[in-house]
N, C-alpha and C positions, 0 to 999 in steps of 0.2 A: 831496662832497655839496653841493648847493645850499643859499643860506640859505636857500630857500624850505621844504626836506625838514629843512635842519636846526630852523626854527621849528617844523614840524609834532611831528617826532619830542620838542620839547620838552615841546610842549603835552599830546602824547600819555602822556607820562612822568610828568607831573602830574595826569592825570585817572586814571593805571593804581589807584592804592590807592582812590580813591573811588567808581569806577563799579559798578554791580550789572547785571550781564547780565539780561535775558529770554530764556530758552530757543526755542527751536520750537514757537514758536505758528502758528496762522494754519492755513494746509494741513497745516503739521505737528507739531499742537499736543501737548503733555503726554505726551512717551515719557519722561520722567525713569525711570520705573524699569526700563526697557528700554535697558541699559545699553549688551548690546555684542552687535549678532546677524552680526557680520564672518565669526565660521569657521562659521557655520549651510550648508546645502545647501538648494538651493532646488533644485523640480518645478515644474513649471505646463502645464498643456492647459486651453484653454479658460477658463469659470470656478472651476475647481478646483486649489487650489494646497499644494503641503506644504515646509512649513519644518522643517528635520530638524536635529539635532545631528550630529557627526562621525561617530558610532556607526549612522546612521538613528535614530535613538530619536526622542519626542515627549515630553523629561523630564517629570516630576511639578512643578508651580510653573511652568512653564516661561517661559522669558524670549522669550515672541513667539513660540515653535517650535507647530507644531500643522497639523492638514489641513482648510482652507478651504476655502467653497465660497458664494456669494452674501453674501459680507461678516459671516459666521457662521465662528466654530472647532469645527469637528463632532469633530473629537479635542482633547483637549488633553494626553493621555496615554499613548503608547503607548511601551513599553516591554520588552526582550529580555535574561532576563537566563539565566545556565547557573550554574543550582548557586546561586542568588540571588544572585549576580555578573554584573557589565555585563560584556560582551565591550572586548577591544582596541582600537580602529582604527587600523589600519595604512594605508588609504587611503579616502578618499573624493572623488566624480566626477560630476557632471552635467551634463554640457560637452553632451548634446545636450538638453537642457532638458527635454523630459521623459518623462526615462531617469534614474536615480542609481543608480548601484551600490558597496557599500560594500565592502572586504576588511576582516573582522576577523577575529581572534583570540583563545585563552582565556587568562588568566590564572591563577595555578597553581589548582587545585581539590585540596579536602579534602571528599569526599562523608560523606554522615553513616554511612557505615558506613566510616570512617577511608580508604577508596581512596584516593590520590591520581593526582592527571590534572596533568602538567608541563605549566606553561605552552608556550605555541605548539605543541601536539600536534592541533590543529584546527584547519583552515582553515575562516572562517564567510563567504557569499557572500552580504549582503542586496543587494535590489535594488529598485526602484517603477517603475513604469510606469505614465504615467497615457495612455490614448487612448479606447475606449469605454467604458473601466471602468478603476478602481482597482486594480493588483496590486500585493500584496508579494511577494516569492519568497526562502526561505531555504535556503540549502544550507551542507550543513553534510558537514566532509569529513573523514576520521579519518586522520590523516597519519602513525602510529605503526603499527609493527610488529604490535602486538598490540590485542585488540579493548575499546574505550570501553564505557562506559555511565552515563549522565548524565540528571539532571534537567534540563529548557527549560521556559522559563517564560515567557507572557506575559501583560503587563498593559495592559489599555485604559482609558479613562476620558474625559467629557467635559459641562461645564456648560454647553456650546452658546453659550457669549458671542459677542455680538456683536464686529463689528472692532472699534468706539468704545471698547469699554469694554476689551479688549486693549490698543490704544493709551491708553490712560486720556483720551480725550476726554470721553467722560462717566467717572467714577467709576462708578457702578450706573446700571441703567435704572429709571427710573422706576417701570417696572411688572414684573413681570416672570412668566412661565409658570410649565410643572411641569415639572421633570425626572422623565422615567421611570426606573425604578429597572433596571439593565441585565438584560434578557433571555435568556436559553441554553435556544437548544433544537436538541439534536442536534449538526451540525457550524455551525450558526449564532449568532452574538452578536448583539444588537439594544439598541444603545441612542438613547434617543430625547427630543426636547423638544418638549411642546405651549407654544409660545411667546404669549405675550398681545396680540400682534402677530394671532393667527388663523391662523397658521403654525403645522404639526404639519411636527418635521424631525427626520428619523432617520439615522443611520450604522449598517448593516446588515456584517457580516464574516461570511464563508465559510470558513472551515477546509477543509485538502485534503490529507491524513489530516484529520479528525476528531480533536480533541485526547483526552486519555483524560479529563480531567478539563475542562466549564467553566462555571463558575461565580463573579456577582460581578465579570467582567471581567477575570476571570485564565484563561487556558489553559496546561496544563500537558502536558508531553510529558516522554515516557520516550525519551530518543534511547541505541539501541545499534548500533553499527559496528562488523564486524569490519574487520582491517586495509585502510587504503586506502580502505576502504568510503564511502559517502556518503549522504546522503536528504533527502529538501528538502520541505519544508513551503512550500504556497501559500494566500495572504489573498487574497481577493476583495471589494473594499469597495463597497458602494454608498450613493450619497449621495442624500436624499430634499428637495423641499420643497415642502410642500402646501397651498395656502390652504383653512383651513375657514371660513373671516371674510370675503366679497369686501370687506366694509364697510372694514376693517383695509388693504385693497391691492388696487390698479387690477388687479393685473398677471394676476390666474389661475391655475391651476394650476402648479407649475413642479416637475420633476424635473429631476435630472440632464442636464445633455448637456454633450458632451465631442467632440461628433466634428463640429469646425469644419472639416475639411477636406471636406466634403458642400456647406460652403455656396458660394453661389454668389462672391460678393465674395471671399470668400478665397480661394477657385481662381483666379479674376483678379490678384489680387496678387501673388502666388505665380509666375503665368506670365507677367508681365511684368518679372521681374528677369533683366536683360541678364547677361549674361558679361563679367568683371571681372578681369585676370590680370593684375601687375607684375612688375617685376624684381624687388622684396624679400618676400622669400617673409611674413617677420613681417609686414610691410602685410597679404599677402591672407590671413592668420588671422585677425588683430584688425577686417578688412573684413567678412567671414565671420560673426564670432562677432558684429559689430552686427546685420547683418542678420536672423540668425538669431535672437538674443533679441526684434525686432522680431515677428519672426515668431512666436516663444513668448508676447510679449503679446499679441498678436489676439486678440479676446474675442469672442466669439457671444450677447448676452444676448436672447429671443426673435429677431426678425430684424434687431439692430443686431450690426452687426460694426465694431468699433472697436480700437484700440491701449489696454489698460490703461494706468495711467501708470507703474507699479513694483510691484517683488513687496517685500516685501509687505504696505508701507502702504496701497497705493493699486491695486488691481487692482480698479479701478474706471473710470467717464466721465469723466474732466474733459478741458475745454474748450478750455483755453490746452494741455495737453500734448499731446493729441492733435493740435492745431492743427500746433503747431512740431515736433512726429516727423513730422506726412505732408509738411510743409512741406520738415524737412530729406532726406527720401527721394524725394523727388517725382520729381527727374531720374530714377531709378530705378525707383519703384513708383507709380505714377500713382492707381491703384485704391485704394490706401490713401485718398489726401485726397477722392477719389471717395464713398467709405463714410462716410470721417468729415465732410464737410460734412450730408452727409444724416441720419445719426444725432443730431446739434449742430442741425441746423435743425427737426428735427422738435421739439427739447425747448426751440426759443425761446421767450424772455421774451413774457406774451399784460398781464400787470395788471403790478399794485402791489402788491406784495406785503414789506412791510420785516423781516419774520419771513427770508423768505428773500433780501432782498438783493434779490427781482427788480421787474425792471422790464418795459415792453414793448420788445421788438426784442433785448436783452440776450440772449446767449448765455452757458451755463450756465459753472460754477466745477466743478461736482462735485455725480455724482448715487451715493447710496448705497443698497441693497435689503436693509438687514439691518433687525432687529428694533427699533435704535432708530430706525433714518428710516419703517420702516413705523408707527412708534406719533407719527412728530413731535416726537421728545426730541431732534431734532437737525433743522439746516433743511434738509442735502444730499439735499434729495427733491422737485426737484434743489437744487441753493444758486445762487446769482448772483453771490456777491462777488467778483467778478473785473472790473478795470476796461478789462483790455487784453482778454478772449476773443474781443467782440467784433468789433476790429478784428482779433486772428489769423485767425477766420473769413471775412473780407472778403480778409482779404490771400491767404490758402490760395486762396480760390475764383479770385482772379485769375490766380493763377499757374497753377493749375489747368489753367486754359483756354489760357496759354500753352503748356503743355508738349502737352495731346492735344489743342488743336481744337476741345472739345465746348461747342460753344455753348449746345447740346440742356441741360445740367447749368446753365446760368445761365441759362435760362428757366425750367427748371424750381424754380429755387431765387430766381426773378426776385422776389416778394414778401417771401421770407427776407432779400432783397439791405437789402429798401426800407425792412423795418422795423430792420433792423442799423441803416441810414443814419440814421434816425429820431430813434431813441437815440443816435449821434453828435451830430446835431443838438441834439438836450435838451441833452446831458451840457456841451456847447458854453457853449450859452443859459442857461442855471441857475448855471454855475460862478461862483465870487464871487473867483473868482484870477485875473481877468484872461481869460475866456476859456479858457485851459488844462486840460485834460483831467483832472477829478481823483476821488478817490473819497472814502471817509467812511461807513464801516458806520449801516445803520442799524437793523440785527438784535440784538436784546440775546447771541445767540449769533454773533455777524458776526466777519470778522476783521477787526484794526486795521489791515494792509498788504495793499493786493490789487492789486498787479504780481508778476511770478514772484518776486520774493522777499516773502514773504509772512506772515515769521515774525518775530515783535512788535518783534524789536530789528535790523532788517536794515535799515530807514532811518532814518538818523542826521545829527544835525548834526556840526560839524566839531570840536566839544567834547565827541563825544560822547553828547552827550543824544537825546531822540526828537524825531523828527521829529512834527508833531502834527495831525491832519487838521482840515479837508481837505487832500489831499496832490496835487498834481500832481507825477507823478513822469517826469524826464528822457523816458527812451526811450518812454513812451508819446504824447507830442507827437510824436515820429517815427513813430511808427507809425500813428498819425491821419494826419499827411500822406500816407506812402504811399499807405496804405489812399484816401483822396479823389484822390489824384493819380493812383495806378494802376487805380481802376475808373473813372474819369473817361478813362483812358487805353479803359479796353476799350471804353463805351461808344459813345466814338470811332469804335473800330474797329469798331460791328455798326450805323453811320450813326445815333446817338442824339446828334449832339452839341448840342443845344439841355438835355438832359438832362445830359449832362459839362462843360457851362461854370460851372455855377455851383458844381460839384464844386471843380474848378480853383480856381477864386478863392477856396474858401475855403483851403485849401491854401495859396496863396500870402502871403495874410494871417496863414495860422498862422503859415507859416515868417519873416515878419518878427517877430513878435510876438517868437515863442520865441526867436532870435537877441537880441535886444534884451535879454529879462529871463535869459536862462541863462548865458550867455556870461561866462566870469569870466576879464577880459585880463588879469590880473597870471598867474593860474595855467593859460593858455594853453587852456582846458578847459571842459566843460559844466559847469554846478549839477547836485548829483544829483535835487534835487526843490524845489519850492517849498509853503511849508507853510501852515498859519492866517495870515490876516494879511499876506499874503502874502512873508515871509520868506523869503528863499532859503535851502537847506544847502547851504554850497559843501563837503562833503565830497567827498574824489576814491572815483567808486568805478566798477565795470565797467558800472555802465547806462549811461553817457555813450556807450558804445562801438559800442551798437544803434544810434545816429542815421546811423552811416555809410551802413549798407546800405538804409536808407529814402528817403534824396533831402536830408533836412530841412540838412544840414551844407552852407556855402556854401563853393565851391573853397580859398577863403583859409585855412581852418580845420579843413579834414580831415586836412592832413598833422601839425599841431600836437597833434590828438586822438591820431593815427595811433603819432606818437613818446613821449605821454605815456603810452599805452597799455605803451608797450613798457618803459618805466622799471623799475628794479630795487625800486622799495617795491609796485609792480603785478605786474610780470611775475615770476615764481616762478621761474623755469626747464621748469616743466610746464604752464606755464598760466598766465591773466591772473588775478587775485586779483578780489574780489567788492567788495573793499575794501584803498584803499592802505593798506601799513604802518608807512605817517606817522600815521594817524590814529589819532585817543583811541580809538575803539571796536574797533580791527582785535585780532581772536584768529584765529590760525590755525587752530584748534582750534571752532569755534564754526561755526555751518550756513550763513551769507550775510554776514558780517563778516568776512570775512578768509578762506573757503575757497576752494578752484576749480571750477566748473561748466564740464563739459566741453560740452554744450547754449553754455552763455553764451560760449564762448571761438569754437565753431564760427560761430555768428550775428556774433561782433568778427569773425572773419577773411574772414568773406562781404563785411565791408562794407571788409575793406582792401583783398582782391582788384577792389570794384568801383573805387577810387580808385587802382589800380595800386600801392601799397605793396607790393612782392612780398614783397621781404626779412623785414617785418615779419607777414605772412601767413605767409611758411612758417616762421620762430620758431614761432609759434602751434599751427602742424600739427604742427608736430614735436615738441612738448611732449606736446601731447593723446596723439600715438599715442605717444613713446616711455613715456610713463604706462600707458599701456593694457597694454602687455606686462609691465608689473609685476606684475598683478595676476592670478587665476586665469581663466585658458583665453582670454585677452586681453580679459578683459571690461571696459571701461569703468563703474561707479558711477555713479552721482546724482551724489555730491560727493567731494572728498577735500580733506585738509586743504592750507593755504597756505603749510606750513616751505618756505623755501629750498632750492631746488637741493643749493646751495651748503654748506649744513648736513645733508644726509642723500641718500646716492645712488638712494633711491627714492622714490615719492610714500608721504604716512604718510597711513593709510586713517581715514576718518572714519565710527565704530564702530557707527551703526544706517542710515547711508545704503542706500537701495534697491540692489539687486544682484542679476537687470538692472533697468532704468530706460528707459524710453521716450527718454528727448528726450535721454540719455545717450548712447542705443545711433544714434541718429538723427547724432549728431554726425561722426564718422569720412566718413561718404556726404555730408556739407554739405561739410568738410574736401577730398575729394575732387572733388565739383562746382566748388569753387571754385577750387582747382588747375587744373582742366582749361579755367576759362574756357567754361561753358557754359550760352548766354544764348539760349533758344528762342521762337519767336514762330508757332507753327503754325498760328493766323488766316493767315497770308503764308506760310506753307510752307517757312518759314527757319530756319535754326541759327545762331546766331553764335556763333562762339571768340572770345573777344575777351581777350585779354593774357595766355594759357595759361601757368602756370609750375610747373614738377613741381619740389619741395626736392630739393636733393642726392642724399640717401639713396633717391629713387626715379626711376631713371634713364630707365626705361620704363614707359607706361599702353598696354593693349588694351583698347577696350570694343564688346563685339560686341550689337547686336541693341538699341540705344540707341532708344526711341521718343520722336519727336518727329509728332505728330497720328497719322495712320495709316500714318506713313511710317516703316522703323527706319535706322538708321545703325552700320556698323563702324567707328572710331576708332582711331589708333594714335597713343600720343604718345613720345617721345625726347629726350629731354632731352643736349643737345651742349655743352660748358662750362656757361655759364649759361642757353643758349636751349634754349625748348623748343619742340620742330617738331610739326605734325598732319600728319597724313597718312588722306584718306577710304579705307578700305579696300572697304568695300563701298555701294552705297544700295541701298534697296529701298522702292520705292513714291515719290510727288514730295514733294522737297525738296532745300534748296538749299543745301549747307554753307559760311559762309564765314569766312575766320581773320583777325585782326587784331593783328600782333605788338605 
């Protein structure tokens, strides 16, 4: 161990008995009593999503579980039980997102007229399907010789809360409606909430038999089988929401819909994902299963089609995640960041507004449509505290244009461009740190940290303590450069450059500026932020790691970032940590102080492929996915925690993290782009490979049907001792492929 690790880990040792954590504020404020939603089973189509227990159930109290629908819990109780007894479960499944299907079983029964029914004499087959409608389907199967007969029982229920107040961002709404008192008529249940919002919103169930009994939110059945026998009971749910208030919401009437494959954007995204085969078969599951959850968040909210950010905190707009999922899919799905710059541009910053954070040109944080944003007890309608969206925005739309061509889309978002630059520009001019990029709520509901780590105690000094706004935080002075460097770069390229010089220059002044104040030569490394006053925090933590891939790092000191990165109090063995575990604040247990963001590790190793670090690149890759396969149906998390390798042979799961997750599931296709070395310019009709390197474990890459502007490409890569070779297998349509070992 270094003296340097060894000073840290003292300091650290000595702050351990005196520090008080902050939880998951910010984006992710106040789940304290939303303990642990790890074994839960998630659905989702569209905007309607169900968080289930292992059994399918919707327990009573539940911890987060329930069936969603525009930032509302339209159940919050559904429940199956035989003989007033939960069934077993012996499996549960939803590996095609939304599909779950559960196996259970009974438990021994003593009926009230002394019968008994031995345990596992019943197979139970629950299952949901969400596509134009809601099903449940119950089948139930009499596995014994001789014939059953049993009481089924279900119970519904639901106070219609808002997401906010599930997550306990607010406590109670302010205001709040009437619940209907629950409805039965015939094979029908209706229960219903006239919200104070102006919102009348109901959850409607269809019975299929007709139960004998329903009343109260309970249906009951007389199930009899003779041997072998079976019979299945079908739910049909429909979900309502109706404005009677326009005064209360812009938006109008709104039902149900679920059937995003009709739209236009999402049929484009969809048919533009190439053909993707390797040599390791686990690669092309856990490739599969990113995309695919990708695909499961796609949201249709009137004609915005965008990436949720995670089920199911956030199956909502926000800004910065949608940015960096179309970002990291782009080589891929084009039409994703196509959607999502336009949806993000339509809800830019127009005033001044400090309630919400906004500004003009600003691009949004996070827009919410439930009861408390339509009443204003919260500011996501939309929010703006986000200090980097804007420039993901800018950066998205550049690359954009690199990969298909369409200049058409930066015309048409040519004013969205001007007023982003605008607010650049402010945020510049107004700053009291030197110029440097920084933020500072000014919302009495605002959050304290608005770079993606966002939650009260994730930026820290190197004792520890809070960092204290204003904050200029590390990787956002990267991202300001690029962002000026590389639309300075396009504008170039469509003959504007009297309009891209003065881009340039500032850029180049940033990059001295920030060099100058960030750079800490003893500890070889960026500052993670600089604070009030302008005090640096030289805490070592993974935001220093973003600067790679944006330009801002000068040759001399990317290899230095590149090896520190890779150190044993950083690197985990699964992942780079959020935060070294030399420092006072690092719990590996905790949400951006010491866990791993597979998002965060994907964006480090983009930026060591650009500086040729291979070695230290595919560590990176190989951590990410060999995590991924830990985990169910190779699904990638939000986060997981930071224990060592070394101390546990799999990643330890971090117990209310989103599962899927957008810029999660986004990670694995950056992971792979970067691998492959694939640098496109379709203004010039080009592809560059440029220092392609497949890690060990994936010997072979095909990628058929690759678009680069209107032109597609087959690909094949091979990896031969350590080199990796391309080989063009196919072109179709002009372009020009060329490789650079």
């Amino acid at each position: 161990m270094t003296t340097r690790h060894a000073e840290r880990l003292e300091r650290k040792q000595q702050h351990e008995d005196k520090r008080e954590l902050k939880r998951d504020s910010g984006k992710h404020a106040h789940r304290a009593h939303i303990s642990d939603i790890s074994g839960t089973i998630t659905v989702k189509h569209n905007q309607v999503f169900l968080l289930l227990s292992p059994t399918g159930d919707i327990p009573h109290g539940a911890n987060g579980e329930g069936l969603y629908f525009r930032d509302m819990r339209y159940l919050d109780h559904m429940e199956l039980q035989l003989n007033e007894q939960r069934p077993v479960s012996l499996l549960a499944d939803a590996e095609k997102g939304s599909v779950a299907v559960f196996e259970l079983t009974n438990p021994h029964l003593v009926l009230a007229d002394g019968t008994e029914i031995r345990k596992q004499s019943l197979s139970i087959r629950r299952s949901y399907t969400i596509a134009q409608d809601i099903t449940q389907e119950i089948e139930v199967r009499n596995l014994e010789r001789e014939a059953v007969s049993f009481p089924l029982r279900m119970l519904f229920g639901s106070q219609f809360d808002d997401m906010m107040v599930v997550r306990s961002f607010v406590r109670e709404p302010v205001q709040r409606g009437r619940l209907h008192t629950s409805h039965a008529h015939g094979d029908m249940l209706t229960l219903g909430y006239n919200g104070a919002d102006g919102h009348a919103r109901a959850t409607q169930i269809r019975f299929t038999p007709a139960p004998e009994s329903l009343h109260g939110g309970v249906a009951d059945y007389t199930v009899t089988l003779p041997p072998h026998a079976r019979q299945t009971i079908t739910l049909t749910l429909e979900l309502s929401d109706e404005v009677r208030h326009e005064a209360h919401s812009p938006v109008g009437m709104q039902t149900m819909t679920t059937g995003i494959e009709q739209h236009s954007e999402f049929d484009q995204i969809l048919a533009q994902l190439p053909e993707i085969e390797t040599s390791n078969a686990l690669f092309d599951r856990a490739l599969r299963r990113s995309f695919d959850d990708v695909r499961m968040l796609i949201t249709v909210d009137r004609q915005d089609a965008y990436v949720a950010a995670g089920i199911p905190w956030y199956v909502a707009l926000f800004g910065r995640d949608s940015c960096i999922t179309a970002f990291e899919t782009l080589a891929f799905q084009p039409a994703l960041a196509r959607s999502t710059l336009r949806v993000l541009a339509h809800y830019q910053g127009t005033r001044h507004n400090a309630y919400e954070d906004e500004e003009p040109g600003k691009i949004l944080h996070e827009l919410r449509v439930g009861e408390t944003a339509n009443l204003h007890e919260i500011p996501m309608t939309p929010y703006y505290g986000s200090v980097d969206s804007t420039m993901w925005f800018l950066m998205l739309l550049e690359q954009y244009v690199r990969w298909t061509g369409d200049v058409g889309l930066f015309v048409e978002l040519r004013e969205n461009v001007e007023r982003a630059l605008d607010w650049m520009d402010h945020n510049e001019k107004t700053s009291t740190l030197n110029g440097f990029f920084t933020y500072g709520t000014k919302s009495e509901r605002g959050f304290v940290n608005q770079g993606w780590k966002d939650s009260d105690n994730a930026i820290v000094n190197t004792d520890g303590s809070l960092v204290q706004p204003p904050v200029a935080l590390v990787e956002v002075q990267g991202y300001a450069y690029r962002t000026w460097h590389r639309i300075a770069g396009l504008l170039r390229d469509l003959g504007e450059a009297q309009r891209a010089a003065p881009l340039e220059q500032r850029a180049e002044a940033l990059k001295r500026r920030f060099n100058d104040a960030y750079w800490m030569e003893e500890q070889r490394y960026y500052a993670l932020a600089i604070e009030r006053g302008g005090k640096r925090s030289e805490a070592i933590a993974s935001n220093a790691g973003h600067t790679l891939f944006t330009g801002i790092v000068p040759d001399e000191r990317a290899k230095a970032i590149a090896e520190r990165l890779l150190e044993s109090d950083m690197f985990c063995g699964w992942g780079i940590r959020t935060l070294a575990e030399t420092e006072a604040a690092y719990n590996p247990l905790d949400y951006q102080v010491g866990s791993v963001w597979p998002h965060d590790n994907a964006l480090i190793a983009l930026g060591l492929r650009h500086w040729g670090f291979a070695e230290q690149m595919e560590r990176v890759f190989t951590g990410i996915f060999q995590a991924a396969t830990h985990f169910p149906h190779f699904r990638l998390p939000e986060v997981f925690d930071g224990f060592s390798r070394d101390q546990y042979r799999r990643p330890v799961t971090y117990p209310v993290a989103c599962s899927p997750q957008a810029w999660a599931a986004g990670a694995l296709p950056l992971l792979l782009q970067s691998a492959l070395g694939l640098e496109p310019h379709a203004l010039f009709k080009t592809l560059h490979i440029t220092r392609p390197h497949l890690p060990e474990w994936l010997t072979t890459v095909t990628v058929r049907g690759l678009h680069v502007g209107q032109a597609r490409v087959d690909l094949r890569y091979l990896r031969e001792m350590a080199t990796t070779h391309v080989a063009v297998l196919r072109r179709e349509g002009d372009v020009v492929v060329t490789v650079e070992y």
